[in-house]
C-alpha positions, 0 to 999 in steps of 0.5 A: 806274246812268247807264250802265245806263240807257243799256245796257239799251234800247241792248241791247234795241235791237240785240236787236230790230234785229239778231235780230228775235226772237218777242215784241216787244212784250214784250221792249220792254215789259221793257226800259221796265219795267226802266228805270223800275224803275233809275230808282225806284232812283236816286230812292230814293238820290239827294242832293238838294244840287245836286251830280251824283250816280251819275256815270260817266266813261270818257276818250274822246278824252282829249288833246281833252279829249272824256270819255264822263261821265254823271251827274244832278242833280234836273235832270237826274234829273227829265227822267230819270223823265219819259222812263222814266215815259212809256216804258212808257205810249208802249210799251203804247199803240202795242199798239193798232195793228197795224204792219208790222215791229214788231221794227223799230218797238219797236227804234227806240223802243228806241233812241230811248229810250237817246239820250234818257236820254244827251241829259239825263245828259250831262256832257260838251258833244260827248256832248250834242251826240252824243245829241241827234244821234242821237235824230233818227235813230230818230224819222226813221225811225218817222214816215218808215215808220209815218206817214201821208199825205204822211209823207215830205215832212213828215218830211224838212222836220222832219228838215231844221229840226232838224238845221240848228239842231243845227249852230248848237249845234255851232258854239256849243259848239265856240267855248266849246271853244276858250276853255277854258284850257290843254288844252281840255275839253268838261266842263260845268264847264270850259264853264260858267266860260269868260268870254265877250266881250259881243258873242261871247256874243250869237252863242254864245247865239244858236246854242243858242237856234236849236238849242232853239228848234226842238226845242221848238218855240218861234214862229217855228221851229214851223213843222214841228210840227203836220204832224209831230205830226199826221202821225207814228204815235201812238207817234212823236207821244207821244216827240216831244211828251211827251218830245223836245221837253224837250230843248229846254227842259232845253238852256237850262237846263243848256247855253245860259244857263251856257255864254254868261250874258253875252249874256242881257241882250241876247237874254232879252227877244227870246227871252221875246217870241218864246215869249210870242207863240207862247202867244197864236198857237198858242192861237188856231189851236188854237181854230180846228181841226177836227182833234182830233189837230191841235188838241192838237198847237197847243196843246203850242206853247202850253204850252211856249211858256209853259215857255219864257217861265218858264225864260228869266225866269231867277228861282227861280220861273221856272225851278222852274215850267218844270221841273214843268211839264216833267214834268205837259205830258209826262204830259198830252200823252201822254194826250191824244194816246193818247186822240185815237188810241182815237178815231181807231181806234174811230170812223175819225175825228179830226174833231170835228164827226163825233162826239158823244154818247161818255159815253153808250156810254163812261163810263169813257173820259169820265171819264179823258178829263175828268181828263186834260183838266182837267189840261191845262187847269190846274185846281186840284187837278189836276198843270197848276196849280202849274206854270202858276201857278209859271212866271206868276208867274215870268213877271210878275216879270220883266215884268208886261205880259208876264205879263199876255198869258201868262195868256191862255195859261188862257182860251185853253186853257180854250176849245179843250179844253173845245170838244173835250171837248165836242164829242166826249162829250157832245150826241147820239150819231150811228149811229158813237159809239153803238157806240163802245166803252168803255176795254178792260183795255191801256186802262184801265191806260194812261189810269188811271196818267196820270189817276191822276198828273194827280191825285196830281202836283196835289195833292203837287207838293213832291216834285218841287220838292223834288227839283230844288231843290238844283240849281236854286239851285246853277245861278241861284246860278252864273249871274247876269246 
């Protein structure tokens, strides 16, 4: 079932490559459709104990102890579900644009989506790295090809970021390689049980972090985000925030803390500084932007700056909000960045002062706008609020003062949505937004699943903790520092 996951948009990705057939769009929508569908499959039937279930292993390089091994445990399973969950959404909202090449385009998204799934399934430390390698690849070309104004230069300086920090990775993992015992093993297992002296931990632990902290991104690595995310094609800007910036997070879970827990008494509170100050820094250039489209690109660094701090708390609380939080900032974002797009092409514009007045000619985009938007902004009810509430506490726990200025991450964030929101539905019309039109069937369907899962996630967030809660004892239980 894990290599399934893998096959089927790697096939349709080769198919839309290589063969550039007739219906795009809709072999593309296929493939996401029946990966969702594996996956449902793989919830139905999966043993909650912390143990890796549907695990597939196929010896690669086997004196160097290299194995091609999948498997997912609630971890894992959870960041599988987000990535399969958003693919059709991601899928249906690009039909909206009108692209050059479209087999090209969906074949990249295809095989983004295959080196996602391998990023969270994998269970041998040089497939990891393989994988989250080779999702930079497709993402490369999509924002490069599809993007906008000055594409090229944003591009390659997010190109660049990315792939130094993954060297660093690289390094970390290769010198916990060698101080595996007898024949060297790239397992996880094996990886996890090396002890490592204090002062090689430190480095160890820094070259993940370098590595993660890019991809996620947390202050001061953020640098390149909100010109790629402006920059990028919707499409591309929905993988890389509602997904690809979980490799990160999920990175420091599974790979970063297990691999080098001797250096987190060292560099825990260097690394929850950082993630507490990008909260602030971030919400308050948020507030400041004209730019629809930026401001929701600020505000992702906030938000996951906040999942960030919760991880690295390293308590059960911590760990379990950043995980749902993983999962409802994926959702959201998609959401918003699809609904800034609408707006983009309706109105020819994502400047906030030039609109106004939307509720009046486009009551159901108001209303799914509004839903969406509260549940970013993490009111009760709504799938933002336990995992904000989870990683606050986890965060206080750990730190008061630092939980205290995280918590400003909820004035903040109530600010600059409520400003947009504001901005862009109500007040008066002007001679564009009065014939603005309201959500078309694609729409509809797109904005109500997201709409409808910011309501159901907030008022039923058990089943997720549920779901990871073997796996998250069973990892804080091995690693304690």
């Amino acid at each position: 079932m894990s290599l399934l996951l893998i096959l089927i948009p790697l096939i349709s990705s080769a198919l839309l490559l290589l063969a550039r057939p007739a219906g795009t769009r809709a072999i593309a929508l296929a493939a996401t459709v029946a990966n969702l569908g594996v996956t449902a499959f793989a919830c139905v039937g999966f043993t909650g104990d912390g143990s890796f279930n549907y695990e597939f292993s196929l010896p690669w390089v086997a004196d160097a102890g290299i194995t091609f091994r999948l498997g997912m445990d609630g971890i894992s399973l959870l960041m599988v579900l987000l990535t399969n969950l958003l693919a059709p959404l991601i899928v249906l909202g690009s039909y909206g644009r009108t692209l050059e090449d479209e087999s090209r385009y969906y074949g990249l998204v295809m095989l983004m989506l295959a080196a996602l799934n391998g990023v969270f399934m994998a269970l041998d430390g040089l497939v990891f790295y393989i994988f989250y390698e080779l999702a930079l690849i497709p993402i490369y070309f999509i924002c490069a090809i599809w993007g906008g104004q000055d594409r090229i230069r944003v591009t390659l300086k997010f190109f660049i970021y990315t792939f130094i920090g993954s060297l660093f990775m690289l390094v970390s993992l290769l010198y916990v390689y060698l101080q595996t015992p007898g024949s060297h093993s790239f397992a996880w297992e094996d990886l996890a049980q090396v002890q490592l002296a204090p002062g090689a931990a430190n480095w160890v632990i820094l070259g993940f972090f370098l590595a993660f902290a890019v991809k996620m991104p947390v202050f001061p690595f953020h640098t390149w985000q909100p010109d790629t995310y402006t920059t990028s094609p919707t499409g591309g800007t929905m993988l890389l925030a509602g997904i690809m910036l979980k490799m990160g997070t999920y990175g420091v879970i599974r790979w970063m803390v297990p691999l080098a827990p001797e250096g987190m008494h060292t560099m825990t509170p260097v690394f929850i500084v950082l993630a507490v100050i990008g909260i602030v820094y971030a919400s308050i250039i948020a507030v400041k932007q004209s730019d629809f489209k930026r401001l929701v690109a600020y505000s992702s660094i906030a938000h996951v700056g906040l999942i960030a701090a919760g991880i690295m708390a390293w308590n059960k609380t911590g760990v379990q909000g950043g995980l749902i939080q993983m999962l409802n900032h994926g959702i959201n974002v998609v959401g918003l960045f699809f609904i800034v797009d609408l707006i983009e092409r309706r109105l020819g514009t994502r400047t906030l002062a030039d609109m106004g007045g939307i509720a009046k000619s486009a009551p159901k985009f108001a209303t799914l706008f509004m839903i969406i938007m509260l549940g970013s902004v993490a009111v009760p009810l709504t799938n933002g609020f336990p995992g904000e509430f989870l990683l606050l506490n986890g965060i206080w726990n750990y730190n008061m003062w630092l939980g205290i200025v995280a918590g400003l991450t909820i004035i903040f964030g109530a600010v600059y949505m409520l400003r947009a929101y504001g901005l862009a539905v109500f007040g008066e019309a002007n001679e564009a937004t009065a014939k603005f039109e309201d959500v078309n069937g694609r729409e509809m369907l797109v904005l109500g699943v997201i709409a409808a899962l910011v309501i159901v996630l907030g008022f039923f967030p058990g089943w997720i903790l549920n779901l990871t809660d073997g796996s998250v004892n069973r990892i804080l239980g091995a690693v304690q520092f």
